[in-house]
C-alpha positions in Angstrom: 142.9 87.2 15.9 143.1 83.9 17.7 145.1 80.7 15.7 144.7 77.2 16.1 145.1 76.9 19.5 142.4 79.2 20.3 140.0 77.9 23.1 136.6 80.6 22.2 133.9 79.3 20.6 133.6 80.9 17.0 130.7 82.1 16.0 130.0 82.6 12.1 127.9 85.5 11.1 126.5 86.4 7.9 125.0 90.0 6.3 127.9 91.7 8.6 127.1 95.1 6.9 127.3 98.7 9.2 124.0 98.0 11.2 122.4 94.4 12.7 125.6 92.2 11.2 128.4 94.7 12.7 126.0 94.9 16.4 126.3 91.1 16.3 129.5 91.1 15.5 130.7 93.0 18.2 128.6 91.6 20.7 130.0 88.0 20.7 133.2 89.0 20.2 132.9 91.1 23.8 131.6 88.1 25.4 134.3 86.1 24.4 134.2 84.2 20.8 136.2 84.8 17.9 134.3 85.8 15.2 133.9 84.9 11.7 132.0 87.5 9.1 130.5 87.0 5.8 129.5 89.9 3.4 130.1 90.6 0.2 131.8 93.8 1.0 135.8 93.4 1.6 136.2 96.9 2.3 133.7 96.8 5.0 134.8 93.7 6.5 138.3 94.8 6.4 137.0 98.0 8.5 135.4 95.7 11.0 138.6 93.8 11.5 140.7 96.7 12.7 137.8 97.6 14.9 136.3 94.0 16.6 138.5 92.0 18.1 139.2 88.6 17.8 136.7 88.7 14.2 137.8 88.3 10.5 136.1 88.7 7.6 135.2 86.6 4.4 134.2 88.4 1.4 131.5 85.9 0.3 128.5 85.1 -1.7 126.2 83.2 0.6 124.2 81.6 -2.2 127.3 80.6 -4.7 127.5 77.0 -2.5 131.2 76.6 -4.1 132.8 79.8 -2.4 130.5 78.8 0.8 132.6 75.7 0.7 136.0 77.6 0.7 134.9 80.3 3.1 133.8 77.5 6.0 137.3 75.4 5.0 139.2 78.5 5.7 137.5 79.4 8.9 138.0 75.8 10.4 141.7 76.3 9.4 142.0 79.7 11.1 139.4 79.3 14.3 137.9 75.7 14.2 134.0 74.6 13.9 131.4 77.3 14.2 129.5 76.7 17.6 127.0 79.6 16.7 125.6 80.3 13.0 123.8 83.4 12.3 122.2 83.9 9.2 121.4 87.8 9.3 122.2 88.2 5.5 119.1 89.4 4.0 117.7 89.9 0.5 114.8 92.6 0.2 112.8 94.4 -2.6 109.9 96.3 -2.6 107.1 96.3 -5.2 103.7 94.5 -6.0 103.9 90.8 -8.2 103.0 93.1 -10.9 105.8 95.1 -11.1 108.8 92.8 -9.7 111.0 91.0 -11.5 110.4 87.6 -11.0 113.8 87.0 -10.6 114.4 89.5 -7.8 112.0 87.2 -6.2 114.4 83.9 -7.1 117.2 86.3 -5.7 116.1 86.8 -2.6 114.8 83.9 -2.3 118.7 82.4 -2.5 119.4 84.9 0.1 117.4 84.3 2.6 116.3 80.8 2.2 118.6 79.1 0.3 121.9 80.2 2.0 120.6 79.7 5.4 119.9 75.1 4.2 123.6 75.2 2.7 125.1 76.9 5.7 123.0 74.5 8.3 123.9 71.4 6.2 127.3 72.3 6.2 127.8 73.4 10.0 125.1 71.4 11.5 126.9 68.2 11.9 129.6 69.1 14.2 127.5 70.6 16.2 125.1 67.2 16.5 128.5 65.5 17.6 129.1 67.9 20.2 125.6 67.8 21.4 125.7 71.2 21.7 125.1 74.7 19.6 123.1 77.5 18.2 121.7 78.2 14.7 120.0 81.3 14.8 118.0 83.2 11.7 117.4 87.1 11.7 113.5 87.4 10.2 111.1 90.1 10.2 107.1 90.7 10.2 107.2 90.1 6.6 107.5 85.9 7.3 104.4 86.4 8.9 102.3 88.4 6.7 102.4 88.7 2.3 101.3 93.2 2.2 100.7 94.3 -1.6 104.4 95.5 -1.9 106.6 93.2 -0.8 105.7 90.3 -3.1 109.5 90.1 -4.0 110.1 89.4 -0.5 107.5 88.0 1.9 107.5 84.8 0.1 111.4 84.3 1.0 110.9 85.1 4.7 108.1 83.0 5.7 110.0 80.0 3.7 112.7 81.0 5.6 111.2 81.1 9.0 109.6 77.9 8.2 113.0 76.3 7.1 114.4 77.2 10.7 111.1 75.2 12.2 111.5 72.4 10.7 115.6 72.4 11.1 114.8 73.6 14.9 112.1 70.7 15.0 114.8 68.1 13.8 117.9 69.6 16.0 116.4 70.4 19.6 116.3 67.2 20.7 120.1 66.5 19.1 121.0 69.3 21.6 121.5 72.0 19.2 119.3 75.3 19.8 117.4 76.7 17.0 115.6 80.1 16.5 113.6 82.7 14.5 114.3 86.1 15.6 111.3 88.5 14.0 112.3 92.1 14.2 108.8 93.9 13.7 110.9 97.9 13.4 112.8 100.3 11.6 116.6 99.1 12.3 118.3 102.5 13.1 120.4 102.7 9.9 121.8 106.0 8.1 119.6 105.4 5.0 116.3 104.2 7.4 117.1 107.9 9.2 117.0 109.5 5.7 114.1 108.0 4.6 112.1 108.8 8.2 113.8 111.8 8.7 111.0 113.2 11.2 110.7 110.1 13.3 111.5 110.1 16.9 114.4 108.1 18.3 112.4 105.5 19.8 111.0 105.0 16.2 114.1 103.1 15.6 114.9 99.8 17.0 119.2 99.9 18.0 121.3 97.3 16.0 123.1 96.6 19.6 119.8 95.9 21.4 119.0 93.4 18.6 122.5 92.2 19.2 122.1 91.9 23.0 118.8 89.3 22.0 120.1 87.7 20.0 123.1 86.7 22.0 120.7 86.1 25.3 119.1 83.4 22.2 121.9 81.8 21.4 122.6 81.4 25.2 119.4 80.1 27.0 119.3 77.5 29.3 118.7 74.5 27.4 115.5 73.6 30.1 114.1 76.6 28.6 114.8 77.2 24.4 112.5 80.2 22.8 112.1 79.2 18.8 109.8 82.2 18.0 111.5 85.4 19.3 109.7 89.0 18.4 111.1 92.2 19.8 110.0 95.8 18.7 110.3 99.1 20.3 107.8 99.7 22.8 105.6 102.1 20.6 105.6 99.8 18.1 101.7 99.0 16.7 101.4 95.5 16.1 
């Protein structure tokens, strides 16, 4: 891990779990930032430390707004400002408005939506000053479309794809890059390979090759900013 003195950017990364969050992770710290992960797990982020370089992790509850406030202080004290944010915690449930809990719905909800305003609020401002910097949300075909089953969740993904438009709408012209990355495929997960245990390989979309996007994103020339990104595996019906 880098101190004070550091001169690489930080990026700040939230929902660093085994799969998309860990692939992130590791991708901006090989191209040079230091690293900053949120989860809830500790044991997990302490497994990522000893393996990504230049990252640390912050056991963390994205939608409790008073340990968001302690996690970002002690990240500027350790690395500086975030230059990136990426909001790849997610909140999911399946099940029809029937059968949910209404509050699963509220929960994710917090998760996905919620989290992603009081982390902008809180790290958008430096980056306004410095004219410069990323804020990128992780989404999926489900803030695009409301199917029978994922009433619990839908709802929270197309608010939250809408949040990033309107904060993208506000920042562009500030100098700060916004985006909505829609990943429309099965991530490649130990539990998604259990579940589709007869699918092909290229079934699966690879946490790293979301990772590699999502970096080339956060990294566009500014003459020519995506906001709507949508990648899927090449068989993928859509």
């Amino acid at each position: 891990m880098s101190g004070n003195n550091t001169k690489r950017p930080l990026a700040l990364i939230t929902g660093v779990g085994p799969g998309t969050g860990a692939a992130i992770a590791r991708r901006f710290s090989a191209g040079g930032y230091d690293v900053a992960m949120l989860a809830r797990n500790g044991e997990r982020l302490a497994a990522l430390e000893r393996e990504i370089a230049n990252a640390k992790g912050y056991a963390s509850d994205v939608t409790d707004e008073a340990q968001l406030d302690a996690v970002i202080a002690a990240v500027k004290a350790e690395f500086g400002t975030p230059s990136v944010l990426i909001h790849n915690a997610v909140g999911g449930a399946f099940g029809n408005f029937l059968e949910i809990d209404p509050q699963v719905l509220n929960r994710n909800f917090q998760v996905n939506t919620m989290a992603l305003l009081y982390l902008a609020r809180r790290l958008a401002p430096a980056m306004i000053e410095a004219g410069r910097g990323a804020i990128i949300a992780s989404g999926n075909t489900s803030a695009l479309r409301g199917k029978a089953k994922f009433a619990g969740f839908a709802p929270t993904k197309a608010a939250q794809r809408i949040l990033t438009e309107a904060i993208a709408r506000e920042l562009g012209p500030k100098g700060v890059h916004v985006a909505y990355v829609l990943i429309d495929a099965v991530i490649d997960l130990a539990w998604t390979r259990q579940r589709w245990p007869d699918a092909p390989d290229e079934f699966f979309i690879k946490p790293a090759a979301i990772a590699e996007e999502i970096w080339h994103v956060a990294h566009q020339d500014r003459s020519a900013w995506s906001f709507n990104v949508e990648i899927r595996p090449f068989g993928e019906t859509w």
